[in-house]
C-alpha positions in Angstrom: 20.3 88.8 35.1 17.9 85.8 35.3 19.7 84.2 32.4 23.1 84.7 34.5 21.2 82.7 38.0 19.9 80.3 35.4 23.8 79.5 34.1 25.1 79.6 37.7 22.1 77.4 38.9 23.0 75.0 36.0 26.7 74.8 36.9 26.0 74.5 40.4 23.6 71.1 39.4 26.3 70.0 37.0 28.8 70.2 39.9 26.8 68.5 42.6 25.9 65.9 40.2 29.6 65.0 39.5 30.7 65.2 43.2 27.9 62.9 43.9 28.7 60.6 41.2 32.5 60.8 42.2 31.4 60.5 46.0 29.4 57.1 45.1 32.2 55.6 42.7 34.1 55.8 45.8 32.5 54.1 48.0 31.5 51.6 45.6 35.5 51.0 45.5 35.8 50.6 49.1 32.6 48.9 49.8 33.9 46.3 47.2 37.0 45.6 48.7 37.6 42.2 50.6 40.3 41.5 52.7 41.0 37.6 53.9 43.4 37.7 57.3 44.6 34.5 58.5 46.1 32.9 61.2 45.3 29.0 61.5 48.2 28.7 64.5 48.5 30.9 67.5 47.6 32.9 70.2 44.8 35.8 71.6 47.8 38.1 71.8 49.1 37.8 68.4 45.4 38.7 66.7 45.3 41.4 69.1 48.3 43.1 67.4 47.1 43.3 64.3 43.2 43.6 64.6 43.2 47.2 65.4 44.1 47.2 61.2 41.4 45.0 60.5 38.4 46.7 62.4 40.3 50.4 60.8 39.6 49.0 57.2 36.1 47.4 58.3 35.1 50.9 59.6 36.2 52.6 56.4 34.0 50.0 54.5 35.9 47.0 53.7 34.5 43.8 54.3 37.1 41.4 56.7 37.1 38.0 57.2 39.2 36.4 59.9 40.3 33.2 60.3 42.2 32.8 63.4 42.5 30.8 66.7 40.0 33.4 68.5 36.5 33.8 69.5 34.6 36.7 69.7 37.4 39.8 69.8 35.5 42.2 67.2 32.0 43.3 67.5 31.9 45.2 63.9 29.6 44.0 61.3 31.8 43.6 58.7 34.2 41.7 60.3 33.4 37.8 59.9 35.3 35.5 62.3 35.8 32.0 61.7 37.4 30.4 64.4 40.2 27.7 63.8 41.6 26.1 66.6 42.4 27.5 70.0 45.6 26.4 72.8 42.9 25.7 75.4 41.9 22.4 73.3 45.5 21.8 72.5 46.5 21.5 76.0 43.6 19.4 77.0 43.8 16.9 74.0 47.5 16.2 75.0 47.2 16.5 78.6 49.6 19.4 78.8 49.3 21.0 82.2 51.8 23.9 82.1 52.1 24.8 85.8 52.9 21.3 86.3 55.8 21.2 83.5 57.1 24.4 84.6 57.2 23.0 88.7 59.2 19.5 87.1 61.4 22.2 85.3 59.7 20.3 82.1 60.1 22.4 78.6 57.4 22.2 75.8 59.7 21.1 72.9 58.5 23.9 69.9 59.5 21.1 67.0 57.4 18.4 68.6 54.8 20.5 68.8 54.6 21.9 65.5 55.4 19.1 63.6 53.0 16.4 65.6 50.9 17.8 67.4 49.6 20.9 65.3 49.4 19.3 62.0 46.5 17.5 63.2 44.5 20.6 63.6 45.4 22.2 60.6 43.8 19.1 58.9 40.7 20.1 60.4 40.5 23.1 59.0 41.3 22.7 55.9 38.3 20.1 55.6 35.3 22.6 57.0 33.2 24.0 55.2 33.3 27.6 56.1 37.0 27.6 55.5 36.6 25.7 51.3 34.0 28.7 51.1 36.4 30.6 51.0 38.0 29.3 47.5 35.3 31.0 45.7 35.6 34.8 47.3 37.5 37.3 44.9 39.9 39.1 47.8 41.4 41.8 47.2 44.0 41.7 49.9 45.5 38.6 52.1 46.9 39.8 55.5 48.9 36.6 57.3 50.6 36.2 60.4 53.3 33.7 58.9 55.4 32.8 62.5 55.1 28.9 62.5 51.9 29.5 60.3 53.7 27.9 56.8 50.7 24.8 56.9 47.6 27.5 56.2 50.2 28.9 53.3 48.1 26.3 51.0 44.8 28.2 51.3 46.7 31.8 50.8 48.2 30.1 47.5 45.1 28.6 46.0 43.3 31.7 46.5 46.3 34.1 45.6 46.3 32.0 42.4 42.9 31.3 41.9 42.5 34.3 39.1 45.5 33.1 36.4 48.1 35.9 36.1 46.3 38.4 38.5 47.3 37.4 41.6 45.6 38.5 44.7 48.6 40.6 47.1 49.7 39.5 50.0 51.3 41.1 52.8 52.7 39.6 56.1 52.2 41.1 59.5 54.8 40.3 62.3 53.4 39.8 65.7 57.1 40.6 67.2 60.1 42.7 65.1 60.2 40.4 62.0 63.1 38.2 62.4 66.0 37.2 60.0 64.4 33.8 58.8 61.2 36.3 57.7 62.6 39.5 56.2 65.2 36.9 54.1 62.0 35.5 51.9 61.8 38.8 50.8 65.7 39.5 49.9 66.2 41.0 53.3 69.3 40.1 55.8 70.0 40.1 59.1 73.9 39.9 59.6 75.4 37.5 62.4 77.6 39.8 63.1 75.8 42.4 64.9 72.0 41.6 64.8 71.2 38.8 67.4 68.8 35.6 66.8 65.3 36.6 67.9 65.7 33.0 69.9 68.5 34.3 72.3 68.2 37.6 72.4 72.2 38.8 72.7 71.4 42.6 71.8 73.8 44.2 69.1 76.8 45.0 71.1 77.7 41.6 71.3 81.4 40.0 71.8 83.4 37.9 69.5 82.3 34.5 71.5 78.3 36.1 71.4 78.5 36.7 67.6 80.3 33.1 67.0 77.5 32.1 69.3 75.0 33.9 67.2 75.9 32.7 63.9 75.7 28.6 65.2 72.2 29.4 66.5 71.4 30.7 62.8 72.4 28.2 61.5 70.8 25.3 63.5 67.4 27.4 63.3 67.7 27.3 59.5 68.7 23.7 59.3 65.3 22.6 61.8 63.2 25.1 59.9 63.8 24.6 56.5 64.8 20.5 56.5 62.9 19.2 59.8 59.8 21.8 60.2 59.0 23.0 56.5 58.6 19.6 55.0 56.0 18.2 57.3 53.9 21.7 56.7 54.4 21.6 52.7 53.6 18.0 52.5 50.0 18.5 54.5 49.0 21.4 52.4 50.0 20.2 49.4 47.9 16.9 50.5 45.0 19.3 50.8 45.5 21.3 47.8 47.2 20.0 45.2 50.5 18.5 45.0 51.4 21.1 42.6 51.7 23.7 45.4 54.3 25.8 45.6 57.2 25.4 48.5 56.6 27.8 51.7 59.5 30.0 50.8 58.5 30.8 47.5 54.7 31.3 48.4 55.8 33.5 51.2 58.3 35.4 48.9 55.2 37.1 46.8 54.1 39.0 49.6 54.6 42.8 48.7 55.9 43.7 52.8 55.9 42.9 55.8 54.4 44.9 58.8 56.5 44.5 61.8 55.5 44.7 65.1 58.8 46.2 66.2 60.1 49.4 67.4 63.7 50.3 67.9 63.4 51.5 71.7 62.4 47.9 72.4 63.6 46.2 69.5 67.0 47.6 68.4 67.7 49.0 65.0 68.1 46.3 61.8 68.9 47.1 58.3 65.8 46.5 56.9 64.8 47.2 53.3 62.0 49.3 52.6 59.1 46.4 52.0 59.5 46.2 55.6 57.7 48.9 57.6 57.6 48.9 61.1 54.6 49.6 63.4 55.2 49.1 66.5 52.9 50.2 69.1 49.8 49.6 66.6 47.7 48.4 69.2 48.6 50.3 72.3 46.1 53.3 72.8 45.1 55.8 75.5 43.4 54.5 78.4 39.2 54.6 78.3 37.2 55.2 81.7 36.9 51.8 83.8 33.6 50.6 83.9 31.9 51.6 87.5 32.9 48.2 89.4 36.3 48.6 89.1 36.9 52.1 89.3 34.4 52.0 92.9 36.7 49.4 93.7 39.7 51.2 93.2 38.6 54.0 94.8 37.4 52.5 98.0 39.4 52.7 100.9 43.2 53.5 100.8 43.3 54.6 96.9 45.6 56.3 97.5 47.9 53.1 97.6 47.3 52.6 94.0 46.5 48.8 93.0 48.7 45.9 91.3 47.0 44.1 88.0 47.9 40.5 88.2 47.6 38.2 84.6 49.0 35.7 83.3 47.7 35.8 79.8 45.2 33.6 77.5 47.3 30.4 77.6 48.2 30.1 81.5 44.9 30.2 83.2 44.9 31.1 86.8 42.6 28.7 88.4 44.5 25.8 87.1 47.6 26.6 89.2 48.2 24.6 92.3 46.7 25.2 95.3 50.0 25.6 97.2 50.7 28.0 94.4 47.3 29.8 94.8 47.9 30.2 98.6 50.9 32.3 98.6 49.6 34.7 96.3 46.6 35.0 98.3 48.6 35.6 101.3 50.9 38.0 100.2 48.3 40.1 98.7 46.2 40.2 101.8 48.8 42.1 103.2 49.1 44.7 101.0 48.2 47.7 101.2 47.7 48.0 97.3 44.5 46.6 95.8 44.8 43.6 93.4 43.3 43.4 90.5 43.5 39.6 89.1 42.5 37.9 86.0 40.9 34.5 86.9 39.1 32.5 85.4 36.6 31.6 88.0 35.5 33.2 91.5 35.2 30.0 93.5 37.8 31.3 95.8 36.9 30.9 99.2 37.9 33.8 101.7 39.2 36.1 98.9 41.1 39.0 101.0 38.9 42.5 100.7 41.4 44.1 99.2 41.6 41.4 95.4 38.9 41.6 93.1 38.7 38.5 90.9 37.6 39.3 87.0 37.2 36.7 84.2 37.8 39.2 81.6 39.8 43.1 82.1 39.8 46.2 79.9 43.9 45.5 80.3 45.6 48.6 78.3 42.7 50.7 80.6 43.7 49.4 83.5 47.6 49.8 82.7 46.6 53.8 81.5 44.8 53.9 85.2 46.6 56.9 87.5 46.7 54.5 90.5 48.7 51.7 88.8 51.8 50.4 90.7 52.5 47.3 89.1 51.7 44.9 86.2 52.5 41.3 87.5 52.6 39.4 84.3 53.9 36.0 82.7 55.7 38.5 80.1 54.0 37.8 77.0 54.7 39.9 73.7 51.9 42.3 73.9 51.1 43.1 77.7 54.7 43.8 78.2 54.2 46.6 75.2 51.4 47.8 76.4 53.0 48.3 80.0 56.1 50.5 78.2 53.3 52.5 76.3 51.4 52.9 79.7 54.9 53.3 81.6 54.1 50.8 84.2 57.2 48.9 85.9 56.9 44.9 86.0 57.4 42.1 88.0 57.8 39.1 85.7 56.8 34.9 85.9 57.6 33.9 82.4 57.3 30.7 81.3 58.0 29.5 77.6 57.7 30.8 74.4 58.8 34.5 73.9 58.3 34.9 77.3 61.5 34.5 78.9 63.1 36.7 76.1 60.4 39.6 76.9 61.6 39.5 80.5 64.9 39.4 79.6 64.9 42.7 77.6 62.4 44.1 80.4 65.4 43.4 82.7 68.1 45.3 80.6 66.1 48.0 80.1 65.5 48.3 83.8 61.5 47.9 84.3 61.4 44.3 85.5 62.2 42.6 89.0 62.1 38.6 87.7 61.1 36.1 89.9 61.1 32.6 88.9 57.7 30.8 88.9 59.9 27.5 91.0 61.2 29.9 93.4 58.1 31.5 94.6 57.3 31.8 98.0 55.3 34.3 100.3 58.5 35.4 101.2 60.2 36.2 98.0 57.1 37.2 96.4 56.8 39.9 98.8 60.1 41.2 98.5 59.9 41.3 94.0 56.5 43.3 94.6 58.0 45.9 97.2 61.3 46.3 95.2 59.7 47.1 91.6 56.7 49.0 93.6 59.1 51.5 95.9 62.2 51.2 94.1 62.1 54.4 91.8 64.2 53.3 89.2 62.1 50.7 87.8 59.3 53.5 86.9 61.7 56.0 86.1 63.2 53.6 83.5 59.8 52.7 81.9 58.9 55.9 81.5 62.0 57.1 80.4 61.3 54.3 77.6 58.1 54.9 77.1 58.1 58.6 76.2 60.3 57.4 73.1 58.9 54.4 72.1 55.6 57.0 71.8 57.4 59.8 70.2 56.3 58.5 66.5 56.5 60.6 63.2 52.9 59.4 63.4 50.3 57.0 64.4 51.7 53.2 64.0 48.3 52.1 63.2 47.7 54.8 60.4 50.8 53.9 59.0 49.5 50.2 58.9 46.5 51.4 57.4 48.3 53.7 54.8 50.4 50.4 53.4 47.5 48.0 53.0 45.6 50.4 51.3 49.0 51.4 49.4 48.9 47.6 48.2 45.7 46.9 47.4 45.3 50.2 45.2 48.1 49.0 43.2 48.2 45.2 43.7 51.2 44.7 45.1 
C-alpha cells in the first residue's frame, strides 16, 4: 500500500513539475513579446480606437510601445508612450484659428496640409533619439494606423527588415471602415459601382449620375494620392532611411490584415476579403459610475430633466471660440431646464449659469451610458458619434472639417441627428435644434433602434482584435 502512495505521490510531483514548467514556458513566450504601434500623424480620437488592443495585450504580458500624436492616455506599466507631434502645435505654428476659418466659410485644404505643412514634423521625429532607439528592438508585431501616415512607413520598413528574410509582421488598423485606396494594397476592391468613396459618402443605393459621380471621385483621389501626396512622403523617408526604401504601396502591401473600425449598421456592407476583419465598436464599453462631482451635480435639483453633454473634441477647443459665439451658448443653456455638462478647457467664465458645469477633461462614454442623458451636442467626430449609437444617445451636430461633416451626414440618414450649421447659430436657432432632437421621439427611437444592432455582435469586437494579433504574431504573418 505505501509503495502504491509512493507511485501516486511520484506521479503527482512529475505532473506538477511539467505543468509548472509548461505554465513558465508560457509566460516566458508572452512576456517576450514586443509590439511597436505607430501613428506619427493624427488625432486623440484615432488612438483611442485602437488602444483598448494595446492596453489588452499589455495586461496579458506583452510589452507596447506607442508612438503617436498623444500624451498621457494609458496608465499601464508596460505600455511606453513616446509622443510625436500633436494638432495643438500644428495650429499654433501656422496660425490656424479654426473657428475663425469656419466663420469666413474658409476650408483647410487636406493636400496642403499633408504635403507642406506635416512633412516638417515628421522630420522631427525621425531625428530624436527615443524614436532611432527604436532600430535596435527585435518586435514581434507592428500595429499602424496607415490613413495619411505613409511618411512614418520608413521606420516600420527598416525595422520590418532589419532581421534579413524574417521579417517582422505587420498589420494595419483602420480608424474608420477601411476604405477602397486601403483594402486595394492588399488585393482587395471596392467597386464604383455600388460602394461609395469614403470622401462623399453617397451610400450603396446610389443612381446612375451618383455611381458616374463616384467613379470621377475615385479616380481624382487616386491620381492626388498616388502622384501629388505619395511622392513627397516616399522621398522624406527615404531621405531618412535610405534611398533604397521601398515605395508606400509595396511596404504597406506586406501587412498580413487590416482591422477595420467599421460595422455594417453604420458602415454598409463591402466585399471584403478575409485579411480584412472588422471590429467595430472595439472601444465602446458599458458605462462606469461618474466620479462624485458630477453625478451630485447631476442629481441636484430638477434631475429629473436629465442633462445635455456639450464637446467639441481634442482639436476644436472651447475657449478659443469667439465671444459672440460663447454668449449664445451660454444663454440658451441658462434657460434650460436640462443641466449641461461642457468640455472646456478653462473655467474663467464669468457668471456661468447654475445649471453648466465646466470640466477640462470627461469620463465621455460614462457620461453618454448615464440614465439621465438627453443629448450629446458634438462637432461629429469619428469616435464620439460611435460611442453615442452604442450608448443610444440622439445628437445635435456642429461639424466642421475632416470626417466630420460625413459623420453628420450619415447620423442624419439614419435619423439621430438635428444639424445645425456652426455660421447659422443663434440663440434662437440653437434653441430650436436642442428642443427638436431632445422631445422629438424619433431621433431616440432611431438610435436605439441602431444601436441594439450595431451591439448584437457574434462576440466582443475587442476580443476579436485581440484574437488576430495574437493569430499573427504566433505565426508571423
Amino acid at each position: 500500500m505505501g509503495k502504491i502512495a509512493n507511485e501516486s505521490t511520484s506521479k503527482t510531483g512529475v505532473v506538477l513539475i511539467l505543468l509548472i514548467l509548461g505554465l513558465g514556458f508560457e509566460i516566458e513566450s508572452v512576456e517576450g513579446r514586443n509590439i511597436l504601434a505607430v501613428e506619427f500623424f493624427g488625432s486623440k480620437s484615432h488612438v483611442i480606437t485602437y488602444l483598448p488592443l494595446l492596453e489588452e495585450l499589455a495586461r496579458k504580458g506583452d510589452k507596447v510601445t506607442l508612438l503617436s500624436p498623444t500624451k498621457g492616455l494609458s496608465k499601464h506599466p508596460n505600455i511606453t508612450e513616446i509622443f510625436t507631434f500633436g494638432s495643438d502645435e500644428i495650429w499654433s505654428d501656422n496660425n490656424i484659428d479654426l473657428f475663425a476659418m469656419r466663420e469666413r466659410n474658409e476650408e483647410i485644404n487636406p493636400w496642403t496640409m499633408l504635403t507642406q505643412v506635416v512633412p516638417k514634423y515628421c522630420r522631427e521625429v525621425y531625428d530624436r533619439a527615443d524614436v532611432k532607439a527604436l532600430y535596435a528592438t527585435d518586435f514581434d508585431l507592428i500595429l499602424i494606423q496607415p490613413l495619411f501616415n505613409d511618411c512614418a512607413l520608413g521606420l516600420v520598413h527598416k525595422i520590418m527588415s532589419k532581421n534579413g528574410k524574417s521579417k517582422t509582421p505587420l498589420v494595419l488598423f483602420s480608424p474608420t471602415s477601411a476604405p477602397n485606396f486601403l483594402v486595394e494594397k492588399l488585393g482587395g476592391n471596392h467597386p464604383s459601382s455600388f460602394v461609395s468613396n469614403t470622401f462623399i459618402n453617397l451610400g450603396d443605393d446610389m443612381t446612375f449620375s451618383e455611381r458616374f459621380l463616384n467613379f470621377g471621385m475615385n479616380v481624382l483621389f487616386d491620381g492626388l494620392y498616388s502622384f501629388y501626396y505619395l511622392p513627397v512622403m516616399e522621398e522624406l523617408y527615404r531621405e531618412k532611411v535610405g534611398s533604397d526604401a521601398p515605395g508606400a504601396g509595396e511596404i504597406l502591401g506586406r501587412a498580413s490584415m487590416i482591422l477595420s473600425n467599421g460595422h455594417f449598421s453604420v458602415s454598409r456592407p463591402k466585399p471584403n476579403l478575409p485579411d480584412v476583419v472588422d471590429v467595430g465598436g472595439i472601444h465602446s464599453r458599458k458605462a462606469k459610475p461618474l466620479p462624485k462631482d458630477l453625478e451630485d451635480f447631476i442629481s441636484s435639483g430638477n434631475s429629473d430633466a436629465g442633462f445635455i453633454l456639450f464637446s467639441l473634441g481634442t482639436y476644436l477647443r472651447s475657449d478659443l471660440m469667439s465671444p459672440e459665439k460663447r454668449a449664445i451658448f451660454l444663454n440658451v443653456f441658462s434657460r434650460l431646464k436640462q443641466k449641461v455638462i461642457w468640455k472646456y478647457e478653462t473655467d474663467d467664465i464669468p457668471n456661468l449659469p447654475k445649471n453648466v458645469l465646466l470640466s477640462k477633461w470627461l469620463p465621455q462614454q460614462d457620461l453618454l451610458g448615464h440614465g439621465k442623458i438627453r443629448l450629446f451636442m458634438t462637432h461629429c467626430g469619428g469616435g464620439g458619434t460611435e460611442e453615442a449609437i452604442f450608448h443610444g444617445v440622439p445628437l445635435l451636430g456642429m461639424p466642421f472639417f475632416g470626417d466630420q461633416p460625413l459623420n453628420a451626414q450619415a447620423a442624419e440618414k439614419h435619423g439621430y441627428l438635428v444639424r445645425l450649421d456652426w455660421n447659422d447659430l443663434t440663440e434662437e436657432s440653437l434653441t430650436n435644434a436642442i428642443n427638436e432632437a431632445i422631445n422629438n421621439p424619433k431621433y431616440r427611437e432611431n438610435v436605439q433602434r441602431l444601436s441594439t444592432v450595431f451591439r448584437d455582435q457574434i462576440d466582443n469586437p475587442l476580443d476579436r482584435g485581440v484574437f488576430w494579433l495574437e493569430y499573427v504574431m504566433r505565426h508571423k504573418g
